[in-house]
N, C-alpha and C positions, 0 to 999 in steps of 0.2 A: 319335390324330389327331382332332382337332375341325375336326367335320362346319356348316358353314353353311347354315343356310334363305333361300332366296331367299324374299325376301318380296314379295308384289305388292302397291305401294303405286299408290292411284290419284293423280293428279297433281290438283291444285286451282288453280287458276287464279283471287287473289282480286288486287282493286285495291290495294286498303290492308289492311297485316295489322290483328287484332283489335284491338294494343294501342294505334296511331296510331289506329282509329277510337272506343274509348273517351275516348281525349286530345282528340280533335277533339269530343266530344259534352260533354265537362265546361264544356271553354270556351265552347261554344254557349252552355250552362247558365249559365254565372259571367256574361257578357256580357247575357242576358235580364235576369238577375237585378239587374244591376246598372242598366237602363234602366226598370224595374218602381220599385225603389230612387228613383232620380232623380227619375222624375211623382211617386211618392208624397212623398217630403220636401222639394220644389218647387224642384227643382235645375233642370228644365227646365217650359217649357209657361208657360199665361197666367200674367201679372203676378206670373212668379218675379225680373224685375230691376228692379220697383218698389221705390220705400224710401216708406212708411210717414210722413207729416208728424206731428210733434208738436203739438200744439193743448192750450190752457190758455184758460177763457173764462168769466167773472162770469156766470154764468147767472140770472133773476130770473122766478117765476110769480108775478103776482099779483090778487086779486082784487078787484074795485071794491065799493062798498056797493051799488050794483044789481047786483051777481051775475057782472059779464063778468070774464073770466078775460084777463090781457094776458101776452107773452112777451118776454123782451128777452134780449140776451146781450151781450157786448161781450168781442173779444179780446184776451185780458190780451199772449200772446204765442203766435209758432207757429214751426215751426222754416223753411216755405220760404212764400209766399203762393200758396194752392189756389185754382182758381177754383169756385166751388160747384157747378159743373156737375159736382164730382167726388165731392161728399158726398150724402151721406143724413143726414136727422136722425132720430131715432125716439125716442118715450116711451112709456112703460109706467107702471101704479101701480098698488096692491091696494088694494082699499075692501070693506069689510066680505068678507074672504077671498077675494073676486073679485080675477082679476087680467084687470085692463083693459089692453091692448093700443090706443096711439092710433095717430098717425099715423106714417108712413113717408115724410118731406116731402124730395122731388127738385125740385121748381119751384115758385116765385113767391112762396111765402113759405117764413119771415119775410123782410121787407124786408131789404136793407143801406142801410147809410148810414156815410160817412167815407173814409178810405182804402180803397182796392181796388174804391169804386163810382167807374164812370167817367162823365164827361156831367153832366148836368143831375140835381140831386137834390132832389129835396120835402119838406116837412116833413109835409106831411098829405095824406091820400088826394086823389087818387088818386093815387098812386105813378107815377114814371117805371118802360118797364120795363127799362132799365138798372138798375133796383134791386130787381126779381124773383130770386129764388133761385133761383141758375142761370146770372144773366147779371154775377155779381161775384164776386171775390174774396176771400179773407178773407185780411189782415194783421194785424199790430197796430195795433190803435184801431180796429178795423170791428166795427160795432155793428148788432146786428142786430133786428127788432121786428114781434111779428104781435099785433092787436089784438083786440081783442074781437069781430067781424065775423068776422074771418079767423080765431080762435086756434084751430078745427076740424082746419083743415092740419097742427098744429105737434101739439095733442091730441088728436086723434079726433071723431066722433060724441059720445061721453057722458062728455065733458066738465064736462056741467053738474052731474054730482054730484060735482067737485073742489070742495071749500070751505077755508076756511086752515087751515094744521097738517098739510093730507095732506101726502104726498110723492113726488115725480114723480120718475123714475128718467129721465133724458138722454143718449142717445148719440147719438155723432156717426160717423158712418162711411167712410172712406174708398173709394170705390166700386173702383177698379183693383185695389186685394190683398183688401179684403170687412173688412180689420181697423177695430176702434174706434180711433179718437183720440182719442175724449172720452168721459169719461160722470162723472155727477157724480147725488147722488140731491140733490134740490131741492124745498125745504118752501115752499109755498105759502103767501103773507102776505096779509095783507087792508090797502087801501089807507086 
């Protein structure tokens, strides 16, 4: 005859067994994971549904036989018209293995002039300031120009040891996604 052991089992009393509650923690997991995922490759958060304007633009440094350094640009073509209150311009150039760091230009210069400036436009200072960088746009045929007074905004402080033959390194920024549009390195010519 086979004998049975009553065994005294304690009862347990759980909400969800082990294996639903490992199932419920993985997908916590995959779901983090996947929202971590997303900020990082800019699927969600600022200026992930901006698109990025194309820009193409004759860029010109040049310097006078008294020494002033003038800027000009004119655009060739761009893919939608930006109002400049949405770029940054910035130059950089190495001189005798320094590398110089110019300006970061969000207002007033370089001038616009042509298409995409609105109002009343001047030929020579003082400038309207409908034609401040910042308060125009940039389409095709907008030309833009900071002079020898102003060329500080567009190049920096130390400036003055740009002479012809260097070469200015030009970007232009699109401020909503932080990406370039432009950049073009640009050889300084004497007038």
């Amino acid at each position: 005859m086979i004998t049975r052991r009553k065994q005294n089992y304690q009862e347990y009393e759980t909400a969800v067994s082990p294996v639903v509650g490992v199932m419920l923690m993985l997908v916590v997991t995959i779901i983090i994971a996947a929202v971590v995922s997303g900020f990082a490759g800019g699927l969600f958060g600022a200026g992930s549904n901006q698109k990025t304007p194309a820009l193409a633009m004759d860029v010109k440094i040049q310097n006078s036989t008294d020494g002033g350094l003038s800027f000009s640009a004119n655009v060739l073509s761009i893919s939608e018209p930006v109002s400049t209150s949405k770029l940054k311009i910035s130059t950089s150039w190495v001189k005798n293995a320094t590398v110089y760091g110019g300006a970061e230009t969000t207002s007033k210069v370089p001038y616009g002039f042509g298409p995409g400036v609105t109002g009343d436009v001047s030929l020579t200072k003082p400038y309207n300031q409908n034609q401040w960088f910042g308060n125009y746009s940039l389409m095709q045929g907008t030309g833009m120009l900071a002079e020898p007074g102003d060329i500080s905004s567009i190049l920096g402080s130390k400036y003055a040891n740009l002479k012809p033959g260097d070469t200015v390194n030009v970007r232009v920024f699109y401020i909503p996604t932080g990406k370039a549009v432009f950049q073009k390195d640009v050889i300084i010519t004497g007038v």
